[in-house]
C-alpha positions as CSV (number, residue, x, y, z in Angstrom):
1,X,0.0,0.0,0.0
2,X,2.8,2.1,-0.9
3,X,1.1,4.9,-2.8
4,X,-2.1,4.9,0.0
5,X,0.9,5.9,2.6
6,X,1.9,8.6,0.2
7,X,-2.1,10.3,0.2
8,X,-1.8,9.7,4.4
9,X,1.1,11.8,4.3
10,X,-0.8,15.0,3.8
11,X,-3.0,14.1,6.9
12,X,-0.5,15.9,8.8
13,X,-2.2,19.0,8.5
14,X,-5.2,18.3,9.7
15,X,-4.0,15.5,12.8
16,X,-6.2,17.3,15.3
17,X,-9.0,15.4,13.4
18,X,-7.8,12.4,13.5
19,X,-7.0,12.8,16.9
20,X,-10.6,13.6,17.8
21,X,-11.5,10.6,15.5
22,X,-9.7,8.4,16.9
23,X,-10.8,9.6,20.5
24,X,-14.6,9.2,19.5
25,X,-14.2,5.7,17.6
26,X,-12.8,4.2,20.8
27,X,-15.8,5.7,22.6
28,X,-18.0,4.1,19.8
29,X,-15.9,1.3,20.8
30,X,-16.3,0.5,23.9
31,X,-19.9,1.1,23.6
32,X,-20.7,-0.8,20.7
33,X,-19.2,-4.1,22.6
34,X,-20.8,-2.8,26.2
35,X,-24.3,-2.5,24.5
36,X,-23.7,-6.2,23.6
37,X,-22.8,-7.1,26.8
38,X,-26.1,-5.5,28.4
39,X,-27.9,-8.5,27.4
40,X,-26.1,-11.1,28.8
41,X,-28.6,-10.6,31.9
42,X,-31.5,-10.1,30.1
43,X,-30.9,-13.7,28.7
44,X,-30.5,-14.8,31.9
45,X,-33.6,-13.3,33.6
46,X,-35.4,-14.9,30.4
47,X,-33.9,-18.3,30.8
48,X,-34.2,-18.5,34.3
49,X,-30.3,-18.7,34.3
50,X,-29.6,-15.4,36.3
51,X,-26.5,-15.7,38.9
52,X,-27.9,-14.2,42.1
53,X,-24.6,-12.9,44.0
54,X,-25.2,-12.1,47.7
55,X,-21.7,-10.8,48.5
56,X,-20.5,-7.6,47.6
57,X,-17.3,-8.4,45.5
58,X,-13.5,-7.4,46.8
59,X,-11.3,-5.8,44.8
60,X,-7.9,-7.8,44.7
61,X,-5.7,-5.8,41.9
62,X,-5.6,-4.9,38.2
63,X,-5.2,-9.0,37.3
64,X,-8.5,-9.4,38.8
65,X,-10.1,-6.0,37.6
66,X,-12.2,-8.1,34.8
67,X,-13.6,-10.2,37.0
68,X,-14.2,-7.7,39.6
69,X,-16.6,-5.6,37.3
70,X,-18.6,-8.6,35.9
71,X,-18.9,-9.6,39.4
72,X,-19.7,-6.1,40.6
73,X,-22.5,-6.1,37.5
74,X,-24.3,-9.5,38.5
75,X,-24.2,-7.9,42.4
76,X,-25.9,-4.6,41.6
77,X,-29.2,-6.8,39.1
78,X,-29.0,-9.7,41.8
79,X,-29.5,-6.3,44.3
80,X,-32.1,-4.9,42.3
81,X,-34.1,-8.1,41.1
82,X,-34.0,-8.9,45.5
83,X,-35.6,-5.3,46.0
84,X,-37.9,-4.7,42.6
85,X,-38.3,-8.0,40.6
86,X,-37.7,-9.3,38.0
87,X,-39.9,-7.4,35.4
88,X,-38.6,-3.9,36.8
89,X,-34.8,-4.8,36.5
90,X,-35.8,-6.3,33.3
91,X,-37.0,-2.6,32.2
92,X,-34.2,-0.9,33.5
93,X,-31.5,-3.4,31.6
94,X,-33.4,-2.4,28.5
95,X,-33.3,1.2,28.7
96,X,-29.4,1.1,30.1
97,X,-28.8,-1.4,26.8
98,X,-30.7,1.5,25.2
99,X,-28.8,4.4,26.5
100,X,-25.8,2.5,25.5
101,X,-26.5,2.2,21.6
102,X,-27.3,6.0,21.8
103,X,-23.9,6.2,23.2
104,X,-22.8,4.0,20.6
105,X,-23.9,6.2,17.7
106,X,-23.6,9.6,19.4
107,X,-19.7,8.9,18.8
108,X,-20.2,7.1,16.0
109,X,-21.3,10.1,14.5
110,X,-18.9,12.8,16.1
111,X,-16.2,10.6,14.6
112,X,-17.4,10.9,11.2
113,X,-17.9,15.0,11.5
114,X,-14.3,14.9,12.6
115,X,-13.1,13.0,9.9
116,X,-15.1,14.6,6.9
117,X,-12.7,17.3,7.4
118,X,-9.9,15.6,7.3
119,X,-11.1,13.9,3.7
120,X,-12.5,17.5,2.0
121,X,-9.7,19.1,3.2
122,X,-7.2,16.1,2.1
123,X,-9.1,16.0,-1.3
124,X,-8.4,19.9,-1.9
125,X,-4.7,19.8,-1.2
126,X,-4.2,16.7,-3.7
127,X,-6.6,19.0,-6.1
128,X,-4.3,22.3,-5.5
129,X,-1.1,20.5,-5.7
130,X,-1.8,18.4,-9.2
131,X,-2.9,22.0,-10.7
132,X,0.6,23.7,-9.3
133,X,2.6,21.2,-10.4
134,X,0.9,21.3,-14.2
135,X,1.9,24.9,-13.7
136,X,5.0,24.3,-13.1
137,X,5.8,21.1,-15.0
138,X,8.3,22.0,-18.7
139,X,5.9,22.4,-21.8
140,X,7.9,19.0,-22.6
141,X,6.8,16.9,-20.1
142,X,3.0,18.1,-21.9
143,X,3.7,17.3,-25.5
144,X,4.5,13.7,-24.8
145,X,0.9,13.2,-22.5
146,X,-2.5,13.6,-24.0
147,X,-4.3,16.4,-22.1
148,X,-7.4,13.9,-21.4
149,X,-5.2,11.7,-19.6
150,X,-4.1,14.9,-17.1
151,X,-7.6,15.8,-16.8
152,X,-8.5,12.4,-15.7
153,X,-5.7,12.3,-13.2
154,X,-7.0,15.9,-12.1
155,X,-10.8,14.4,-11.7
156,X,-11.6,11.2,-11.8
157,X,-8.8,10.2,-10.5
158,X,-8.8,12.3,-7.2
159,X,-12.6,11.4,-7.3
160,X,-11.6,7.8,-6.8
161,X,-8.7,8.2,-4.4
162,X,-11.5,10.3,-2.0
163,X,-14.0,7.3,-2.9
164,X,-12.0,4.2,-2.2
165,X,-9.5,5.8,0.2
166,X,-10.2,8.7,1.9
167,X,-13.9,7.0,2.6
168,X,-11.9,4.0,4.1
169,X,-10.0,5.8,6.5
170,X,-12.3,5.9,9.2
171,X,-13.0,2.8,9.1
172,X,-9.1,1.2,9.1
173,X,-9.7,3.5,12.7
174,X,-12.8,2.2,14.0
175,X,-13.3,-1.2,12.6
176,X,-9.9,-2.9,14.0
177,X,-10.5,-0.8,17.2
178,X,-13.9,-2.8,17.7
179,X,-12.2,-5.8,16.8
180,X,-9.7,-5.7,19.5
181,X,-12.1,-4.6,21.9
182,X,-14.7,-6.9,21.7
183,X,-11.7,-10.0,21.1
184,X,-10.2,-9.5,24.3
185,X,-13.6,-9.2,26.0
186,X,-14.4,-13.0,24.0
187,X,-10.8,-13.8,25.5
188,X,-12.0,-12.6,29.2
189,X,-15.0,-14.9,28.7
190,X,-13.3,-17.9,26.8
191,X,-9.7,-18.4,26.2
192,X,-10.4,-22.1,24.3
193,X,-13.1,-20.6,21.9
194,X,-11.5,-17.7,21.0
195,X,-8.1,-19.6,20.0
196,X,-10.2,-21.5,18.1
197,X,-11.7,-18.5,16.6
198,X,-8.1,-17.7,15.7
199,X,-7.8,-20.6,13.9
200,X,-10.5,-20.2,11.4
201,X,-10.1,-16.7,10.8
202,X,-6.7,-16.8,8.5
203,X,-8.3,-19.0,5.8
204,X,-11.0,-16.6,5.2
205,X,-8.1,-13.7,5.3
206,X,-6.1,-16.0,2.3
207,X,-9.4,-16.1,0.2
208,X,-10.0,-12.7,0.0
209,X,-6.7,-11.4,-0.1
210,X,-5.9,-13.1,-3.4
211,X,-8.9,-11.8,-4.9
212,X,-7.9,-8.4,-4.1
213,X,-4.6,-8.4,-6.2
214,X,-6.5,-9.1,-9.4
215,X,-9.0,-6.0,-8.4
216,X,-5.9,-3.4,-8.5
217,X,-4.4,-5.0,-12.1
218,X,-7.6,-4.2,-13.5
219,X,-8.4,-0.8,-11.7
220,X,-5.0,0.6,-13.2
221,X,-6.2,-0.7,-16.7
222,X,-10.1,1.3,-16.3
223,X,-8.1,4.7,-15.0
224,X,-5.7,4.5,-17.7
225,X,-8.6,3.8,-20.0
226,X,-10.6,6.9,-18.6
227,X,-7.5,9.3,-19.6
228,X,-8.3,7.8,-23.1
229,X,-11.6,8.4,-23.5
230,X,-11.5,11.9,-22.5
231,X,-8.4,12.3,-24.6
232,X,-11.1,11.9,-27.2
233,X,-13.5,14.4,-25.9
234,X,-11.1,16.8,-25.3
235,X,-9.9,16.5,-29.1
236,X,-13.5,16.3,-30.4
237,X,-14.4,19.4,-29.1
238,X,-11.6,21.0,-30.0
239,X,-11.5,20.0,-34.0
240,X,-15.7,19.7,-33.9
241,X,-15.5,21.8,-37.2
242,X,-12.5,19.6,-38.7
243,X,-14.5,16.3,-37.9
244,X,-18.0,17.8,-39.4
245,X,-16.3,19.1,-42.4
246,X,-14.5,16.0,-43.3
247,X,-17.4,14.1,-42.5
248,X,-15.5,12.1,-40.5
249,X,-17.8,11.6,-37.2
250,X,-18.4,7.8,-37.9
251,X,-14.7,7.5,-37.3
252,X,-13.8,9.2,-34.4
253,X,-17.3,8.3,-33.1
254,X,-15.7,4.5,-33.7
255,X,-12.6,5.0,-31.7
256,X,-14.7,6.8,-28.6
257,X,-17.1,3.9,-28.9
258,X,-14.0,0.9,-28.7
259,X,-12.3,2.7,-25.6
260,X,-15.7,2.9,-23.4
261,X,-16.5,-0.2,-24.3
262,X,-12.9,-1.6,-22.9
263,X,-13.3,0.9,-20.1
264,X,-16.9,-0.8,-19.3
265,X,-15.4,-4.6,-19.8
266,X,-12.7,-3.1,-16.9
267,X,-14.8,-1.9,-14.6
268,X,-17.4,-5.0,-15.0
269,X,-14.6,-6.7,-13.9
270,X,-13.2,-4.5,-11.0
271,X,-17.4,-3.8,-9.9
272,X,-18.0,-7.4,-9.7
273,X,-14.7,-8.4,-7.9
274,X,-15.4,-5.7,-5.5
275,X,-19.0,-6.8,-5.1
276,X,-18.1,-10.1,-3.9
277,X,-16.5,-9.0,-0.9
278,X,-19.1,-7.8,0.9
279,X,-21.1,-11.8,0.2
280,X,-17.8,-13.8,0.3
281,X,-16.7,-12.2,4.0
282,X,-20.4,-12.8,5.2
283,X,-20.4,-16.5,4.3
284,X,-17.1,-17.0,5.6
285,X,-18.2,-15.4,9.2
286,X,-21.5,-17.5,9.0
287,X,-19.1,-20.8,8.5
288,X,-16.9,-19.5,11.7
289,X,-20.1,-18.5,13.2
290,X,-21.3,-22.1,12.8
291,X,-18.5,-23.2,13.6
292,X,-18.1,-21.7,16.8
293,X,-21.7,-23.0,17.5
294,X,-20.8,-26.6,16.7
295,X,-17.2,-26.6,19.1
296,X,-18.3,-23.9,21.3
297,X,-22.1,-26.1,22.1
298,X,-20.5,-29.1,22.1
299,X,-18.2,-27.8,25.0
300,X,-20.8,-26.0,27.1
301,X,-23.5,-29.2,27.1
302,X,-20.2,-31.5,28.1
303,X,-19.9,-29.1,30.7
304,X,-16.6,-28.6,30.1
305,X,-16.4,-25.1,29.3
306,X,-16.6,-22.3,32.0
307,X,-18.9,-20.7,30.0
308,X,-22.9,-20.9,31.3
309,X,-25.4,-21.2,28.0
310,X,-27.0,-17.5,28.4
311,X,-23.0,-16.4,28.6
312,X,-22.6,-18.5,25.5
313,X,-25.5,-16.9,23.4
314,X,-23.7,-13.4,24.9
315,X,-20.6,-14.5,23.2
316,X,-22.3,-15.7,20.4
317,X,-23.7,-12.2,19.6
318,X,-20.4,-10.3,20.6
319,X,-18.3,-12.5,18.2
320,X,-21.2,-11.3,15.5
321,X,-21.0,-7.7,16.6
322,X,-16.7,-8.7,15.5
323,X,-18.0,-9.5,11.9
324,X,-19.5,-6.9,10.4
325,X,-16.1,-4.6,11.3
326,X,-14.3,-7.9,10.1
327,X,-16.0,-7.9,6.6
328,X,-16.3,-3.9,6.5
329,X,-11.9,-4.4,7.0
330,X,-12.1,-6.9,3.8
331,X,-14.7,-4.2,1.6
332,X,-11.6,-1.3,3.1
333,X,-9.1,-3.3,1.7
334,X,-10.9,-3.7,-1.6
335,X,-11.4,-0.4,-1.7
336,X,-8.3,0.2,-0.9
337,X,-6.5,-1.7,-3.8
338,X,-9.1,0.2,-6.5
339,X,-8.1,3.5,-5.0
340,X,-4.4,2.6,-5.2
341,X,-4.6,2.6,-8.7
342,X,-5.4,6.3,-9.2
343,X,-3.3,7.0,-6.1
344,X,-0.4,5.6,-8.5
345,X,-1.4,7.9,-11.3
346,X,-1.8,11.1,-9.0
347,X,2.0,10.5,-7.6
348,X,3.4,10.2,-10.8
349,X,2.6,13.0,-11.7
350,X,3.1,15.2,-8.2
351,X,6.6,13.1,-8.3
352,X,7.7,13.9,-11.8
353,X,11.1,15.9,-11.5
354,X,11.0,19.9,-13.4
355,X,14.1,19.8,-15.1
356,X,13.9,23.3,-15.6
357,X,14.0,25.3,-12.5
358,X,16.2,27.7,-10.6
359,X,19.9,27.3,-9.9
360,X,20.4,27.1,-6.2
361,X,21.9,31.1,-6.1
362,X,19.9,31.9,-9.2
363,X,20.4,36.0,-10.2
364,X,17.2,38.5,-10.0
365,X,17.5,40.0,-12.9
366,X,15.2,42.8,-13.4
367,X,17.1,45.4,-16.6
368,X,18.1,44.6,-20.1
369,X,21.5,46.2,-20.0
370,X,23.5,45.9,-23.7
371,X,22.8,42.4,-25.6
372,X,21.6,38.8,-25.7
373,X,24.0,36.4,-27.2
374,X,23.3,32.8,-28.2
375,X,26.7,31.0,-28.1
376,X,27.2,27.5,-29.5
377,X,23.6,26.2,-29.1
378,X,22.5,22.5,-30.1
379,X,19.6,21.1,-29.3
380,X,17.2,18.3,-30.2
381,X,13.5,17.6,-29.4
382,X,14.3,13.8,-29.6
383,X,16.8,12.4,-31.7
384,X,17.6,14.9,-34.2
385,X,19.2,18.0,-33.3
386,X,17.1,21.1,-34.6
387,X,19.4,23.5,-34.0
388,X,23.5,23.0,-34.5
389,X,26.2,25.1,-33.4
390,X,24.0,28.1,-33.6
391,X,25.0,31.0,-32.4
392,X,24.3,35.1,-33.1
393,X,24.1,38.2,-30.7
394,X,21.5,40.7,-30.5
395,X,22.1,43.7,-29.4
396,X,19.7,46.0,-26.8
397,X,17.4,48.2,-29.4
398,X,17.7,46.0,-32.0
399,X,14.9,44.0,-34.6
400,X,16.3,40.9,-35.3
401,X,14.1,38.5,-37.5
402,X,15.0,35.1,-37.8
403,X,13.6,33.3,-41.4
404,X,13.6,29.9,-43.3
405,X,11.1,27.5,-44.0
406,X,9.3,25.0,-41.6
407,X,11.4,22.1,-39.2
408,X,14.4,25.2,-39.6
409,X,14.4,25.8,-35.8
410,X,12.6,29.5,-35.3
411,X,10.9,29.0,-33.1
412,X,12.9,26.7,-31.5
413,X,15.2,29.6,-30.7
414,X,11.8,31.4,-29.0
415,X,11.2,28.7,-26.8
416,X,15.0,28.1,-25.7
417,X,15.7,32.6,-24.5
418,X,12.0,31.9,-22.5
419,X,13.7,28.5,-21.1
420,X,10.3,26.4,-22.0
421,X,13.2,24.4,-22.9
422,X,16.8,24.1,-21.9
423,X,19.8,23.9,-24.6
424,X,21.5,20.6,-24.6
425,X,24.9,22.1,-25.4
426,X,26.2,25.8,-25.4
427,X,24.4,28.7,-23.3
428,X,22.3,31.8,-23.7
429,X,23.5,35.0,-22.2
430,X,21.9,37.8,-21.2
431,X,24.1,41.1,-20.4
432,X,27.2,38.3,-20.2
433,X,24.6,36.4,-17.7
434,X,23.8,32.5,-18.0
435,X,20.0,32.5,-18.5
436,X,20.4,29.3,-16.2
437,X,21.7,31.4,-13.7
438,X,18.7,34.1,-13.6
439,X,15.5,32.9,-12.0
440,X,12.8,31.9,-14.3
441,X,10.2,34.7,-12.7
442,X,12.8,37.6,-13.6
443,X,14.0,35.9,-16.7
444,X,10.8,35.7,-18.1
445,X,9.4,39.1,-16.5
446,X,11.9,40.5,-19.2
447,X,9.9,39.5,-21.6
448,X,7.1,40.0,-23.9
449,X,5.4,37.1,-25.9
450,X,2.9,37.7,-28.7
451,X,2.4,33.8,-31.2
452,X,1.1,33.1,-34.0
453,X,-2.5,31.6,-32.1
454,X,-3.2,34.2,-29.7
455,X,-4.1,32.0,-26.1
456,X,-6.6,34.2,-24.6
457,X,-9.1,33.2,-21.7
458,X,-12.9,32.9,-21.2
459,X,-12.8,35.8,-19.1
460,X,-13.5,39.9,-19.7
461,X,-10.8,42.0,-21.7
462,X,-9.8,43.7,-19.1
463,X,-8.5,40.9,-17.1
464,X,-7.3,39.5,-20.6
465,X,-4.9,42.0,-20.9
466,X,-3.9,42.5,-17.6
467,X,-3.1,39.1,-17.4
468,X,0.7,39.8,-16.8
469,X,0.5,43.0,-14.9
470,X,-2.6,42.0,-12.4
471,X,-2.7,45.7,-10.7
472,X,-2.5,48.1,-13.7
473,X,-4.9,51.0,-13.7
474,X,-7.8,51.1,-16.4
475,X,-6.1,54.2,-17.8
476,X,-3.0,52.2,-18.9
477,X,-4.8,49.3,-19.8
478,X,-6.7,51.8,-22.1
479,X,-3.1,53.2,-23.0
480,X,-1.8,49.8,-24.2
481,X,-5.1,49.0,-26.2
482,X,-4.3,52.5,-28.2
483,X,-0.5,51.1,-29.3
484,X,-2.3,47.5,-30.2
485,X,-5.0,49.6,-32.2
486,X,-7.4,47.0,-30.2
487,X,-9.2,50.8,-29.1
488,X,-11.7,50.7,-31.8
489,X,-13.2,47.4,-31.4
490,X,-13.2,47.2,-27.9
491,X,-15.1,50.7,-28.0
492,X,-17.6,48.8,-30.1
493,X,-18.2,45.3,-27.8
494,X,-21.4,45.9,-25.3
495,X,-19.8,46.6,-22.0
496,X,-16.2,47.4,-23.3
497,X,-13.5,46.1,-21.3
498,X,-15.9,44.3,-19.0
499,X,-17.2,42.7,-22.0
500,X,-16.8,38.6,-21.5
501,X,-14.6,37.3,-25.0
502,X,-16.0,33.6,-24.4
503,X,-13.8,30.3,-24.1
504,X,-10.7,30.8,-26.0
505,X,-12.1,34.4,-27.0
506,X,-14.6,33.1,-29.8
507,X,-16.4,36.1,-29.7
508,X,-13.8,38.0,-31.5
509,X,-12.1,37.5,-35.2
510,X,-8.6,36.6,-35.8
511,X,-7.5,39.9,-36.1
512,X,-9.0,41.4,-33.0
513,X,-7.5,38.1,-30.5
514,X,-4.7,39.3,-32.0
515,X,-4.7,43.1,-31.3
516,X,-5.8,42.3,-27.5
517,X,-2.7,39.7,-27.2
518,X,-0.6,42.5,-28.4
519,X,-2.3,44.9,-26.1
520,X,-1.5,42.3,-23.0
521,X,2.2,42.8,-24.0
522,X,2.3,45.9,-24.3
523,X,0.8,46.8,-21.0
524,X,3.6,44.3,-19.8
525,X,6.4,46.5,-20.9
526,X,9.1,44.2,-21.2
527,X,12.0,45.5,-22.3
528,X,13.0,42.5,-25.1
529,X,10.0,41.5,-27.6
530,X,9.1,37.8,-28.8
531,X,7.3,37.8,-31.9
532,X,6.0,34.2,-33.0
533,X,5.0,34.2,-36.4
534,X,2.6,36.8,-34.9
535,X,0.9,37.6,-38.5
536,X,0.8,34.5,-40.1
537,X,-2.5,33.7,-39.5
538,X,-4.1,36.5,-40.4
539,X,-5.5,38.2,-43.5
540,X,-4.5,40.7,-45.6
541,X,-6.3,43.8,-43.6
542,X,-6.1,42.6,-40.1
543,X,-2.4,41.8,-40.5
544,X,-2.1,45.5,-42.2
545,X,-3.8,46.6,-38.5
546,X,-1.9,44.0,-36.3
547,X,1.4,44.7,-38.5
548,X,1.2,48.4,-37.4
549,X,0.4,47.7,-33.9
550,X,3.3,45.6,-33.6
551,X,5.4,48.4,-35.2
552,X,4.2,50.8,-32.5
553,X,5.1,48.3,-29.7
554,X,8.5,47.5,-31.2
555,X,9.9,50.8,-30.9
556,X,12.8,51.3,-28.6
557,X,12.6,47.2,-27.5
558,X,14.6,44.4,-28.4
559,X,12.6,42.1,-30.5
560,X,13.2,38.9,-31.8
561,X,10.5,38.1,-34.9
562,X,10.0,35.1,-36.3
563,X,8.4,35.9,-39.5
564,X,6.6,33.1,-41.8
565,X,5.5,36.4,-44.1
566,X,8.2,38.4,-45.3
567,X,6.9,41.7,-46.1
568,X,6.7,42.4,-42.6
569,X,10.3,42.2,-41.4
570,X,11.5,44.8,-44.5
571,X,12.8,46.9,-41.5
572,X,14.6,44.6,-39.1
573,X,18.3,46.0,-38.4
574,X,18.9,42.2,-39.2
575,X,17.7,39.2,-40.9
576,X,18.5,35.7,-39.8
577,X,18.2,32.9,-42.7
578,X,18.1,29.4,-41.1
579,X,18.0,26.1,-42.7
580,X,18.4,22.8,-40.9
581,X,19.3,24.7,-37.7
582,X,22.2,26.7,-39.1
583,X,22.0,30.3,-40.4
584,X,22.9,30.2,-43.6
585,X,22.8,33.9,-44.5
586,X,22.5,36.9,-42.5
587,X,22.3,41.3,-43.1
588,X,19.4,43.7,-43.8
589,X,16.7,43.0,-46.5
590,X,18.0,45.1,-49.5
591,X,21.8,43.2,-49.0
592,X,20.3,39.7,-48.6
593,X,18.4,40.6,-51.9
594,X,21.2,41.2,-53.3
595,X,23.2,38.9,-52.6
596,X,20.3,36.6,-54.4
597,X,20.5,33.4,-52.0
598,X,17.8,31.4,-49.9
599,X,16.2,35.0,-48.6
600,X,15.8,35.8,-52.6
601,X,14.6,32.4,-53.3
602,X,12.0,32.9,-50.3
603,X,10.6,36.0,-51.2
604,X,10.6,34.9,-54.8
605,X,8.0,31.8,-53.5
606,X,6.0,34.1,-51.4
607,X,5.6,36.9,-54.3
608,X,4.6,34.2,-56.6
609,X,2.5,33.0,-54.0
């Protein structure tokens, strides 16, 4: 149970509710097995069996203190039958049996307050801590997962872990403490019976414990399988309009349909193992139970066992009161090893290393002094390295574009400044400063980031473009909108910047998600520009619009443009050919013309375009 130690471990937090648990379910405890108890001299008044004791008992020490109290018990009803009769002390035994199972679940109860909070509250940290480490996990680790499969790990899987573990932990408290309780009570009354108790108990233990391994097998399997099918969802409703316009539902609809259907085979499987817990446990306790009848009946009408038959029936009954905690222990267990699964695929990913973080004396960094300078640089995705001994200097104020066709490594060299990756050999310097050695916040509070698809949220333009500066004033924020020429649309939307831009922004064209990503960046203020491809994706008049927005935002920055469309980096101080990772040709646009090499052959394609 490795990985159901690991969820325990945040428990820590809230310990004064398990403390009060446990307090509360040895209260339940000892009442559960006392209520049993109460009866022991009901049967007797009913069987004529009653043990009349005329003697007030002595007390002769703590390894007499058992007997003391059951002898101090049959003194005070032998008292009270002598002075009010049987059918009185009859009434009171009932109504102190029923103040006892009020007892009972009174704490019963107060246990399970206290331990709801200690589940919620568990359930919320694992919740919060899976969502910070996505955060915080390298855009690597999220191009070799499906998102479905993170989602699932984010919901159904924390669903299951509060299900089959959390819901368990109570009773791995209260059940075994029952157990114990009312066991050495059966011990008080019979040391031969309960040994053989002993005996039988094991087997059942074997049984049901080899049924529980092929539960967890298959459990793993059906949340694997979950991650799958809402792999599929995810994707469907993300190309809906690709899938309708290739007509292509039947298909998809075909691959959705074979992963519920092994996800429903699983879970057939893990329901009905788990299902025949709760029925294999209660015929193996009948079988003791019987059992117990057979050696225990035989012993007592021998007269060989201490035990009288009305204390017989009470052990009977006490050793039933032991099963239901018994086979609620075996449904735990199941539970336990279905929950364990998920617990698995929770951990994974809370245990999965960042390779990118902050050196141990990582720098501040908060100016752009003189120049970024790439020195060296390979790097490779997988096996292939995209970029090769690549290396160029920008200097502070400058335009630099980088060009070449697709798989050249552009933007390869955007995500490698930002550190979304690191370089596998060489380094990037900023102002003569590893970027390994400045901490990611300051490194990346240096800079701007506008892509080709602009990432906005289902939330109000305002708090779109305030995204990266969270206390700017509405005047600035209308200041930034201006540069991004995003002012005139945003003037036209029904409540302005409190107007709501829908999931993704689908309220707004191309252009306009556009204009507002550059307005978020230029409300930043960074003092060095990313530019990916920012244009590309646009048509001919909302790239005219966005083109000169960017121009506005680019002036007196550092920028780094990736352009796919050539006519908007006419007026970069440099131009950076690339092809197969390695620049290949480099100057202004008029010399590169010129010099009629890969940039003239690529503006030749895109005017004949």
């Amino acid at each position: 149970m490795k990985y159901f130690k690991e969820v325990l471990k945040y428990e820590r937090k809230y310990r004064k509710f398990t403390v009060l648990n446990i307090v509360f379910n040895i209260l339940y405890a000892i009442f559960n097995v006392l209520s049993v108890l109460a009866f022991i001299p009901v049967l007797s008044i009913l069987f004529g069996q009653e043990k009349k004791i005329a003697a007030k008992p002595v007390y002769d020490g703590l390894s007499s203190a058992g007997d003391y109290l059951k002898e101090s018990f049959y003194y005070f009803i032998s008292q009270k039958m002598e002075n009010e009769g049987e059918i009185k002390t009859l009434l009171f035994i009932c109504l102190l049996a029923l103040s006892l199972f009020f007892f009972k679940n009174f704490f019963r109860y107060l246990a399970s307050y206290a331990i709801t909070f200690l589940r919620t509250g568990i359930v919320k940290d694992l919740r919060d801590k899976l969502y910070h480490k996505v955060l915080e996990l390298p855009i690597s680790y999220f191009t070799e997962k499906r998102k479905g499969d993170i989602i699932a790990r984010m919901t159904a899987d924390v669903q299951e872990v509060e299900v089959s573990i959390l819901m368990s932990v109570e009773s791995i408290v209260r059940e075994p403490l029952t157990v114990i309780i009312a066991i050495s009570i059966m011990f008080f009354m019979s040391v031969k019976l309960t040994l053989f108790v002993f005996v039988l108990l094991p087997v059942s233990g074997f049984i049901i414990s080899s049924i529980s391994k092929k539960l967890k097998a298959n459990s793993v399997k059906a949340q694997q399988e979950t991650g799958t099918f809402l792999s599929f969802i995810e994707e469907t409703l993300t190309g809906l309009r690709i899938i309708k316009g290739f007509n292509a539902q039947k298909v998809i609809g075909t691959k959705f349909l074979e992963s519920t259907t092994r996800f429903r085979n699983l879970m057939t499987s893990v329901i009905h193992r788990q299902t025949l817990a709760s029925p294999m446990s209660e015929f193996l306790g009948s079988a003791t139970i019987i059992a117990i009848l057979w050696f225990g009946g035989n012993e007592v009408l021998s007269k060989t066992s201490a035990l009288q038959p009305d204390e017989f029936l009470g052990y009977i009954v006490l050793f039933y009161t032991v099963l239901n905690p018994i086979k609620l222990i075996t449904t735990v267990f199941y539970n336990i090893q279905k929950g364990e699964a998920s617990a698995e695929r929770i951990l994974q990913i809370l245990q999965t290393e960042n390779p990118i973080k902050d050196a141990q004396n990582a720098v501040v960094k908060d100016s752009f002094d003189s120049k970024i300078e790439f020195k060296n640089i390979w790097f490779k995705y997988k096996d292939d390295y995209v970029l090769q001994d690549f290396s160029l200097t920008i200097e502070k104020g400058e335009t630099v574009a980088l060009v070449g066709q697709s798989g050249s490594g552009k933007s390869t060299i955007a995500n490698l400044i930002t550190r979304f990756y690191d370089v596998d050999k060489g380094e990037i310097l900023i102002d003569g400063t590893n970027i390994k050695d400045i901490s990611l916040a300051s490194l990346r509070g240096l800079m701007g980031i506008v892509t080709q698809e602009s990432i906005l949220f289902n939330d109000t333009v305002e708090n779109n473009i305030k995204l990266g500066k969270t206390d700017a004033s509405l005047e600035s924020i209308e200041h930034a909108s201006v540069i991004a020429n995003a002012m005139e649309f945003i003037e036209n939307l029904p409540e302005k910047f409190e107007t709501n831009i829908g999931d993704g922004g689908n309220s707004l064209s191309g252009g306009q998600k556009q204009r507002l990503s550059i307005a978020r960046a230029v409300l930043k203020n960074p003092p060095i520009m990313i530019l990916d491809e920012a244009t590309s994706a646009l048509d001919t008049e909302s790239e005219q619009l966005v083109q000169k927005a960017l121009e506005k935002m680019m002036e007196n920055r550092t920028s780094l443009v990736i352009a796919h469309r050539l006519s908007t980096i006419q007026k970069a101080s440099q131009i950076i050919v690339l092809k197969k990772g390695k620049i290949v040709e480099q100057g202004k646009h008029e010399e590169l013309l010129n010099h009629k090499g890969e940039y003239y052959k690529l503006v030749e394609m895109q005017s004949l375009a």
